[in-house]
Each structure stands twice: as C-alpha cells, then as structure tokens.
Backbone as JSON Lines, residues from 0, in Angstrom:
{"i":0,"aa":"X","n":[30.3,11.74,97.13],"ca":[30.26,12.98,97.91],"c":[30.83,12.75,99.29]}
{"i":1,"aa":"X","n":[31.26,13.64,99.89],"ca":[32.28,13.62,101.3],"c":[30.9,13.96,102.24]}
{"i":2,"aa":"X","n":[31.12,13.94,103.65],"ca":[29.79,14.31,104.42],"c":[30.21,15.62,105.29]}
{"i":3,"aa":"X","n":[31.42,16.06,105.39],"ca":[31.97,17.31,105.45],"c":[33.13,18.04,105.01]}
{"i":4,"aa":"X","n":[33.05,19.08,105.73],"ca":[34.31,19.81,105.19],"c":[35.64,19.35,105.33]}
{"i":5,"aa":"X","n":[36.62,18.6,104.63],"ca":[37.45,17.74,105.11],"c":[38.83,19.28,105.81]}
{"i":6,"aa":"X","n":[39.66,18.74,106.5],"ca":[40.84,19.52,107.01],"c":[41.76,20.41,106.43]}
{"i":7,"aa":"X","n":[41.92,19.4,105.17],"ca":[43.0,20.3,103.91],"c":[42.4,22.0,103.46]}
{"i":8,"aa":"X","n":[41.01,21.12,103.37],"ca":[40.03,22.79,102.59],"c":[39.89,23.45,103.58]}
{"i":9,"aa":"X","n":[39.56,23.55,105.0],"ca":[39.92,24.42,106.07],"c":[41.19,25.04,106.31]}
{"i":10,"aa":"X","n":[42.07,24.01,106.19],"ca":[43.34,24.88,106.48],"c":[43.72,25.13,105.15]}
{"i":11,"aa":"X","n":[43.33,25.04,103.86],"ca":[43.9,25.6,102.74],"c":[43.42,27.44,102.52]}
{"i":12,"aa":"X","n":[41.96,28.02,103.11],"ca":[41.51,28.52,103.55],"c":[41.99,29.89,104.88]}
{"i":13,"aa":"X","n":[42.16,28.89,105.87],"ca":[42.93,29.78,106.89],"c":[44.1,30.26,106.35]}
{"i":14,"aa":"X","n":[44.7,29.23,105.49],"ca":[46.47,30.2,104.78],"c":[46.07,31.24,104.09]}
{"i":15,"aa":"X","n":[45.04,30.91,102.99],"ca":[44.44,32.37,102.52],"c":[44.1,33.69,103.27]}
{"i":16,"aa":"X","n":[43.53,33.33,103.91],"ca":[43.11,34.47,105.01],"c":[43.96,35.25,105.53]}
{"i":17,"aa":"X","n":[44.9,34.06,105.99],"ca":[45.8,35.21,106.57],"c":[46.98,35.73,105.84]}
{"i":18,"aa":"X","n":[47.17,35.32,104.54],"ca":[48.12,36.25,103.29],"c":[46.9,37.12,102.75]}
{"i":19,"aa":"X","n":[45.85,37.53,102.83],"ca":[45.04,38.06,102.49],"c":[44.82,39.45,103.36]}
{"i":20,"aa":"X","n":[44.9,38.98,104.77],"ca":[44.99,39.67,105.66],"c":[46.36,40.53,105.64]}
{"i":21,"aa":"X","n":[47.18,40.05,105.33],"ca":[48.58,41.22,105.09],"c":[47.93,42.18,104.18]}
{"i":22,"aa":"X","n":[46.95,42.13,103.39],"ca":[46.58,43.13,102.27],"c":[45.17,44.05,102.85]}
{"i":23,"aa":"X","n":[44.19,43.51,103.43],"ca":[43.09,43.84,104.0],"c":[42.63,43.06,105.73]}
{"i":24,"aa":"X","n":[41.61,44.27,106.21],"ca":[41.75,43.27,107.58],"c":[40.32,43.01,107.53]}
{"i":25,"aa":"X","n":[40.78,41.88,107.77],"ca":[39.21,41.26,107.58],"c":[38.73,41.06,109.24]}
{"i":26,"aa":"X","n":[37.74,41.63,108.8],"ca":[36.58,41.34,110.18],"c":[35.69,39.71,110.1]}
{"i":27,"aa":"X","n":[35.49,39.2,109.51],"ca":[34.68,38.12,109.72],"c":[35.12,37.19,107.8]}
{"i":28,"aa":"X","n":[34.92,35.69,108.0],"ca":[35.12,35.29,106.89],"c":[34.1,33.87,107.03]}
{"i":29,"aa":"X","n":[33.22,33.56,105.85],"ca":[32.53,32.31,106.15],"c":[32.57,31.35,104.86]}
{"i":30,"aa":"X","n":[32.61,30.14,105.26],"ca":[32.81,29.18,103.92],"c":[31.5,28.87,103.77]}
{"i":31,"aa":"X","n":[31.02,28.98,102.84],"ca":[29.48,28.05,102.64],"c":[29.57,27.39,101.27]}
{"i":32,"aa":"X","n":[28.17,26.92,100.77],"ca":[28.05,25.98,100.1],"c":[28.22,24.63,100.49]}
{"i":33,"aa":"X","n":[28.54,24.21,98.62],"ca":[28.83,22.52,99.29],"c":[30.1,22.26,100.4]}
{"i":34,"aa":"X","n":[30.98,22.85,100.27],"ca":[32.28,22.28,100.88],"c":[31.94,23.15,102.26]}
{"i":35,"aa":"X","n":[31.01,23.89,102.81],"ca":[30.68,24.12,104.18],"c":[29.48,22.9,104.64]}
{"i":36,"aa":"X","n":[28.44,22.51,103.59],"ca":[27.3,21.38,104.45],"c":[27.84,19.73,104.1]}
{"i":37,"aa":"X","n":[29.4,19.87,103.29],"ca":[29.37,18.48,103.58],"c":[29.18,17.45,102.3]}
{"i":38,"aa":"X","n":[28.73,18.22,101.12],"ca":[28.21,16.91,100.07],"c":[28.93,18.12,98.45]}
{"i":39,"aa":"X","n":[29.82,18.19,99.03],"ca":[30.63,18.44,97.77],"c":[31.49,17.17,96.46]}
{"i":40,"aa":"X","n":[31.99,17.47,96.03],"ca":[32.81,16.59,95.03],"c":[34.05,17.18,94.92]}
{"i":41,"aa":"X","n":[35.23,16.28,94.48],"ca":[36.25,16.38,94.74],"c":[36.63,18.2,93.64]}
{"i":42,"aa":"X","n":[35.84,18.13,92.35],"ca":[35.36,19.16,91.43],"c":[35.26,20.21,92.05]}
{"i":43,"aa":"X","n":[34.35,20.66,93.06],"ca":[33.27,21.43,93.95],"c":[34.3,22.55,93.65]}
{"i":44,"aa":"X","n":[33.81,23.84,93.92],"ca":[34.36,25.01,94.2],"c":[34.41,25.14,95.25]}
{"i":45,"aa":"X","n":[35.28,26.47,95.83],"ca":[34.96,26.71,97.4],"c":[34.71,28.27,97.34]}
{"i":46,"aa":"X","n":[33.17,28.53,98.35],"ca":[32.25,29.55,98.29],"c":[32.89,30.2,99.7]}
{"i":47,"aa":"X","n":[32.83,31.18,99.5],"ca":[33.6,32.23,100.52],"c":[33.52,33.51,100.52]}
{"i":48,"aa":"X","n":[32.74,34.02,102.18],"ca":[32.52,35.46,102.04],"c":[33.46,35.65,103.11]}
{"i":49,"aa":"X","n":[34.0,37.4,102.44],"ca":[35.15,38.27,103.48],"c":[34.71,39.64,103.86]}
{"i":50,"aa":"X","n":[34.22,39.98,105.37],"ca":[34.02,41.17,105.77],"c":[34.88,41.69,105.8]}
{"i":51,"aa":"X","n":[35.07,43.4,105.07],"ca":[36.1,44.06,105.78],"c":[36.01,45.57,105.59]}
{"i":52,"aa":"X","n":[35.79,46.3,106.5],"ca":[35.98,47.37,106.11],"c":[36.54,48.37,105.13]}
{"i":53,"aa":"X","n":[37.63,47.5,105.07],"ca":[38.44,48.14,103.53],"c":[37.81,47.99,101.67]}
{"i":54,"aa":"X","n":[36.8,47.73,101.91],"ca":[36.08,47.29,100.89],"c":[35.21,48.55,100.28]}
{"i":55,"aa":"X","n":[35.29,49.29,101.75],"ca":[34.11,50.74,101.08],"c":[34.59,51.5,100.31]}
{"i":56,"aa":"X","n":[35.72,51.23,100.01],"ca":[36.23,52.39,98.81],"c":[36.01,51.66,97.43]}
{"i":57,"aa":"X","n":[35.91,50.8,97.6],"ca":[36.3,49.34,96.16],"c":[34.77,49.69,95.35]}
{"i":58,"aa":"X","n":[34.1,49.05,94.52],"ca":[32.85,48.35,93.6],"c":[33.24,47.25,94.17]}
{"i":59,"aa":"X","n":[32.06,46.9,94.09],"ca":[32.02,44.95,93.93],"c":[32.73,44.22,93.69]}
{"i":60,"aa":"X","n":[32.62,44.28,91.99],"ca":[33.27,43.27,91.11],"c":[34.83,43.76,91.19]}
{"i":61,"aa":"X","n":[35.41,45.01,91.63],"ca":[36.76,45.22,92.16],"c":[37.4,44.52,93.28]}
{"i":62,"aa":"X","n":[36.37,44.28,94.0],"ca":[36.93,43.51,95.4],"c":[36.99,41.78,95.15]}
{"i":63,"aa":"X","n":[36.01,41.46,94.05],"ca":[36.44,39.92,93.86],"c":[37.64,40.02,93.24]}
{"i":64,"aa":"X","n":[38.05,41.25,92.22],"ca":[39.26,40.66,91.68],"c":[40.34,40.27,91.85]}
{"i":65,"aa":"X","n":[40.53,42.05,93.49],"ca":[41.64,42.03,94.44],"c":[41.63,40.89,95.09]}
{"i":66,"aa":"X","n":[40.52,40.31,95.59],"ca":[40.59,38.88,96.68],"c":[41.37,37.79,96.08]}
{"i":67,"aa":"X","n":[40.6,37.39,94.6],"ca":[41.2,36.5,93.63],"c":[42.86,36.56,93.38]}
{"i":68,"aa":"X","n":[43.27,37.82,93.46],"ca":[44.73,37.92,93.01],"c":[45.57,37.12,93.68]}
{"i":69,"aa":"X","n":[44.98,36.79,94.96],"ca":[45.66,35.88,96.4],"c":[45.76,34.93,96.15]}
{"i":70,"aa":"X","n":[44.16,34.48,95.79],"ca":[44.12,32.67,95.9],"c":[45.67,32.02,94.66]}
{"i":71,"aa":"X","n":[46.09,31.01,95.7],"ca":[47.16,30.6,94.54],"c":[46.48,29.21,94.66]}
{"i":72,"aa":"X","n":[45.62,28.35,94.7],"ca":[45.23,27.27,94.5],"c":[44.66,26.77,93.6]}
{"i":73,"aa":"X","n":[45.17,25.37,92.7],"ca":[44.35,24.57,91.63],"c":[42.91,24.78,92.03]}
{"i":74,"aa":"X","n":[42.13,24.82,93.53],"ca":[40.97,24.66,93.11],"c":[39.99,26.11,93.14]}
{"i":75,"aa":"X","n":[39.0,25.84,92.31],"ca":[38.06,26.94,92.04],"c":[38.02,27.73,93.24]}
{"i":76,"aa":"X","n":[37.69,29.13,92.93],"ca":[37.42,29.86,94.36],"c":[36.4,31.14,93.86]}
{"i":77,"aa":"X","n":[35.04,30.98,94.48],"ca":[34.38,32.03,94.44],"c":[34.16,32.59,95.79]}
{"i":78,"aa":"X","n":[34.77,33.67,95.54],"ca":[34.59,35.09,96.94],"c":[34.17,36.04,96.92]}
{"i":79,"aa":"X","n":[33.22,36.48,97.86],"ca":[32.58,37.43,97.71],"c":[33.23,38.87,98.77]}
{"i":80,"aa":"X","n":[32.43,39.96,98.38],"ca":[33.45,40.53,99.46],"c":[32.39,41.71,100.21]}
{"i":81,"aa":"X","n":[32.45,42.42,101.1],"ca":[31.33,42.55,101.92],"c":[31.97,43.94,102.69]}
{"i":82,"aa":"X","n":[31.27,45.26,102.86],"ca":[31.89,45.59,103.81],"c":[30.63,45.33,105.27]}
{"i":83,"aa":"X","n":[31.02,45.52,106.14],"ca":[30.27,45.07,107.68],"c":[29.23,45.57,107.47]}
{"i":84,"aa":"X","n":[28.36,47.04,106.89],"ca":[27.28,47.54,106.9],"c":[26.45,46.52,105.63]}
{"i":85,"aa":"X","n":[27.35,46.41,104.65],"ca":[26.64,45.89,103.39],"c":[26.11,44.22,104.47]}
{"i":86,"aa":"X","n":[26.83,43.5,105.02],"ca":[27.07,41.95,105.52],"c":[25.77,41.77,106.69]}
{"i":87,"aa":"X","n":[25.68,43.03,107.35],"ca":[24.62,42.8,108.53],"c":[23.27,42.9,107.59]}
{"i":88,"aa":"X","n":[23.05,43.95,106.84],"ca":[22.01,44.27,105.68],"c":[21.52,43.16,104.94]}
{"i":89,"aa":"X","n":[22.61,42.76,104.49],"ca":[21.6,41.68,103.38],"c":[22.14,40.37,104.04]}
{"i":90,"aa":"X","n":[22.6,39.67,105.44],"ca":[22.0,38.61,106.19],"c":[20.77,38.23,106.37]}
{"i":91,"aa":"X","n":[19.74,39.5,106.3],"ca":[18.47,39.48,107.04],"c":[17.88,39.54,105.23]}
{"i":92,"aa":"X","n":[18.21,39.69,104.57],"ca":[17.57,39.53,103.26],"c":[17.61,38.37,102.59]}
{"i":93,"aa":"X","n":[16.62,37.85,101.75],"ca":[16.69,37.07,101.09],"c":[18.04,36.94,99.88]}
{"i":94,"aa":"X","n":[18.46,35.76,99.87],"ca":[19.55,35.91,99.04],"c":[20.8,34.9,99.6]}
{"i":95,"aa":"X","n":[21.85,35.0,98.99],"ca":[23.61,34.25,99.25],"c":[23.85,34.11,100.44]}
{"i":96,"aa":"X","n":[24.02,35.75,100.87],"ca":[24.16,36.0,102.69],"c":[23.62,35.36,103.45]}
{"i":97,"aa":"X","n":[22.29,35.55,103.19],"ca":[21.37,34.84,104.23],"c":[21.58,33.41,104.63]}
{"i":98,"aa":"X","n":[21.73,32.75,103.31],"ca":[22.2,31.39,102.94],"c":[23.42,30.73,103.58]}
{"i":99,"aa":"X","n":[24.62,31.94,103.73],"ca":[25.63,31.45,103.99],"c":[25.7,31.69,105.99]}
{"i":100,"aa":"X","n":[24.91,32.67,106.26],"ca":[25.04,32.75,107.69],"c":[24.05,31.49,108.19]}
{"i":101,"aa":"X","n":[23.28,30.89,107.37],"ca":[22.66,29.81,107.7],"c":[23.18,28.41,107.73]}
{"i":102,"aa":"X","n":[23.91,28.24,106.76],"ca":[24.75,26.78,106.39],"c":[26.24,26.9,106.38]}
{"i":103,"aa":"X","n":[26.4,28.11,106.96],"ca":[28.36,28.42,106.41],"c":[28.73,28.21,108.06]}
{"i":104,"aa":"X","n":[30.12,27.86,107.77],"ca":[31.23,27.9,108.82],"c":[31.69,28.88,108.63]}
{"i":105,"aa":"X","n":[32.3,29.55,110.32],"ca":[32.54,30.72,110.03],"c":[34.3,30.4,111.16]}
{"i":106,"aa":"X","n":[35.22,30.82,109.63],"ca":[36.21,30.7,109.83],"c":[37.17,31.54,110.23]}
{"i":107,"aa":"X","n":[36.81,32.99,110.4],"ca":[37.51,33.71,110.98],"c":[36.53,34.65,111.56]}
C-alpha cells in the first residue's frame, strides 16, 4: 500500500476536471477513499465527487453516466455527482458525503 495520494492520480484527475468542465461547471470536486487517505493499491479505484449546478435537470444515475463518458483512463473511476443543494444536505448526514468531506481532498 502507498501512504498517499501519489502526483500522477492528482494530476490524472485535474485533466479530467477540466475536459469535464468544457461540458459542465463544476463548483467544487473531492477525491476520497483509498487513493485520498493514502493506503490504496496499485488495483484501487478512484472515488470522486463533482458539484455542479448543472446536475438539477439530470437523475442520478444520468449524471454518473454523463461524467463517465469523459473519463478516458485504464483506471477504475467511481463518480458521483451532486448538485450544491443536494452536497451541503447530505455532508451533514450520515453516509459517502459525510465521509468524503471528512477524509477527501478537495481538488477543485
């Protein structure tokens, strides 16, 4: 296991974001999980939430798909997608959010 987030997965990340961002504008983005506290495997997925306003028109499971269409990388990518009212709401709730505003880097 690594003891943090190494450079590549940060900046593999920020490139996403911002070809992502040509499509939606994201207000806030955070990496959590293993590859945010550090004791991932080379395997690991990378856990990732995206605020954005443009999301209130979407469902849910519509906005992971649109996000997904981006990622062009061999490695796993689970993203979640959030608009700002849904993101402040369930921070304070038990659950992912909470989790990730607790242990996540927040990359944009």
């Amino acid at each position: 296991m690594d003891e943090k987030p190494d450079k590549e997965t940060i900046k593999l990340i920020k490139s996403y974001l911002k070809f992502l961002g040509n499509h939606i504008a994201i207000e806030k983005s955070i990496l959590f999980g293993s590859r945010a506290r550090g004791d991932y495997f080379i395997t690991s997925d990378i856990d990732l939430i995206v605020v954005s306003s443009d999301f209130k028109s979407m469902k849910f499971v519509d906005r992971i798909l649109f996000m997904s269409r981006y990622w062009k990388s061999l490695m796993n990518l689970e993203v979640l997608g959030y608009t700002p009212e849904e993101f402040e709401r369930k921070k304070n709730e038990l659950g992912i959010v909470k989790q990730a505003v607790k242990e996540g880097i927040r990359i944009k």
